[in-house]
C-alpha positions in Angstrom: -16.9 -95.1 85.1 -15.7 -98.3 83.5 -15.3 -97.5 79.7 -13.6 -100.7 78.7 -16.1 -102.6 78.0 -17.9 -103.6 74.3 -21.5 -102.1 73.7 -21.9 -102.3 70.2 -20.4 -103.5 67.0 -21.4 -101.5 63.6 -21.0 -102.9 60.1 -21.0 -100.9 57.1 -23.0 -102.3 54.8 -23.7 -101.6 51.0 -27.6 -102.5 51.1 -29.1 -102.4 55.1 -32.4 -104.3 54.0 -30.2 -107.0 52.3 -28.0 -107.0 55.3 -31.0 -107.7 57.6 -32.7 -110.7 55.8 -29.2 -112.4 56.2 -28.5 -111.7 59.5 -32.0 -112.7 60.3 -31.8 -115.6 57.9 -29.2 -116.4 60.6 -31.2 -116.3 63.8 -30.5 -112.4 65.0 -33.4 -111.0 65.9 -34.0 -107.4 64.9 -34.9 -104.7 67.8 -37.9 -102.7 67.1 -36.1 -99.7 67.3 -34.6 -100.5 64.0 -35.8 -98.9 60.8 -34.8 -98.2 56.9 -31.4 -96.5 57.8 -30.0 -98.7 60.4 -31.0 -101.8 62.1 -30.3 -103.0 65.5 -29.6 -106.8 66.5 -30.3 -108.2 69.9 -26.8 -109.8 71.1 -26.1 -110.8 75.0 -24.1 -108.0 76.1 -23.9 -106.3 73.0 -25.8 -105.1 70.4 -24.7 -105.8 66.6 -25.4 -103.1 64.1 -26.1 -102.8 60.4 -25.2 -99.0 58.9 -25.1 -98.0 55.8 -21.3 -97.8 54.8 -20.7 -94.8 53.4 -22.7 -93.0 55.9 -20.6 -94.9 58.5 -17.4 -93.7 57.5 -19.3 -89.9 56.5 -20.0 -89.9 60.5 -16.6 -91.1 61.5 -15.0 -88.7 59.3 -12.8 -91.4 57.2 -12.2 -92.2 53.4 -14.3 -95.0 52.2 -11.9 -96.5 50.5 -11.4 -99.7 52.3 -11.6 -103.0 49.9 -10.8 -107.0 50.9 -9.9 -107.4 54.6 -10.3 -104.5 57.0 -8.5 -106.2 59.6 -11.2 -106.8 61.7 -13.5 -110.4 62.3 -16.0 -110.9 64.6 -16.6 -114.6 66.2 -19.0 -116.8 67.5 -17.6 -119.4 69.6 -19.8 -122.9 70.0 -19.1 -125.6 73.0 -18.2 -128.3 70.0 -16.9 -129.0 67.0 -20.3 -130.4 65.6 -21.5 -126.9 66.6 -19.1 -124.8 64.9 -20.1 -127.3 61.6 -23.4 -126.6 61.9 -23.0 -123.0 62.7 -20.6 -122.6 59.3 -23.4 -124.6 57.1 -26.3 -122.7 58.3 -24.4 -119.4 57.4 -23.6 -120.8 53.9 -27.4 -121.9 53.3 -28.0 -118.3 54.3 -26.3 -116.6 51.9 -22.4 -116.0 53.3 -19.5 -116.8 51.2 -17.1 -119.6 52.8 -14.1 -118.5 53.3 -12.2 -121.5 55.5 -14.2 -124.8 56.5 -14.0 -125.6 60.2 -10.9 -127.1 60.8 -8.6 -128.0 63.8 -6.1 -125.0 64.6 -2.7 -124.4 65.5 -3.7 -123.1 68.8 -5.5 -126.1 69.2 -9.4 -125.4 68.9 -12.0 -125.7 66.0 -12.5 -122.3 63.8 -13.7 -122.0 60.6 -14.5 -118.3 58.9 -17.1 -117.3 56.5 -17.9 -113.5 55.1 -21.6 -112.3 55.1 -22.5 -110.5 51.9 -20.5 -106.9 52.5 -17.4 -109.2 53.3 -17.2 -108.8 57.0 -15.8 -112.1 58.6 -17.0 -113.7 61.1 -15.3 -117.0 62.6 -16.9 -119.9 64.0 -15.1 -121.6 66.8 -14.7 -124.2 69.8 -12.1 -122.9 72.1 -11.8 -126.1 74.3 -9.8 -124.2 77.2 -12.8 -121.6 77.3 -15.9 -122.1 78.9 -19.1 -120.7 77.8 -21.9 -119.7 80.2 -25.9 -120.6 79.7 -26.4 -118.3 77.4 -22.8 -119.1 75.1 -20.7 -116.3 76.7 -17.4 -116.9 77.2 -15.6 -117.0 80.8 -12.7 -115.6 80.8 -10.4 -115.8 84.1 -9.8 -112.6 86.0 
């Protein structure tokens, strides 16, 4: 059994329905087996889900109490520059609060980060020493 892999990635959100008209204001497609108490997005490899918060930490058996930056962003990484422009302006038309325009960075790509409306980042970037696959995976070496 190989366990280190990534499945899934829950967000706790304040207001699921709100949650899902972004995220599909976005382009994420919704699964069918989604429904008024958690909603499931079609992702490549992994599936990105929306949960409400406090029944999130409930289930994990945690204090709610988290506020600002929870250490944690998720990316999207685009083959270019222009891409990762485009990417951050259609998340701002859709609702997400910019939180640093796409710049150049120290390590020498393109990122830019943005929060959707429960404050979960997300960063938009062109990594130009990664390659992405047909469907915008990335290829890591071995």
């Amino acid at each position: 059994m190989n366990a280190a892999r990534l499945s899934m990635i829950t967000l706790g959100v304040a207001d699921i329905a709100e949650s899902k008209a972004f995220y599909e204001k976005l382009g994420w497609r919704a699964s069918s087996s989604s429904n008024d108490s958690v909603v499931f997005f079609h992702s490549g490899t992994a599936v990105l889900g929306l949960y409400d918060r406090q029944a999130l930490a409930d289930d994990a058996t945690v204090a709610n109490d988290g506020a600002g930056f929870d250490g944690v962003a998720m990316a999207m990484n685009f083959a270019s520059e222009a891409d990762v422009d485009a990417a951050f302006a259609h998340a701002v038309e859709c609702g997400a609060s910019a939180v640093k325009a796409p710049q150049k960075v120290f390590w020498g790509g393109y990122s830019g980060y943005f929060a959707d409306p429960d404050g979960h980042l997300w960063e938009v970037a062109h990594n130009p020493f990664v390659e992405l696959d047909e469907q915008g995976r990335m290829q890591l070496p071995d």
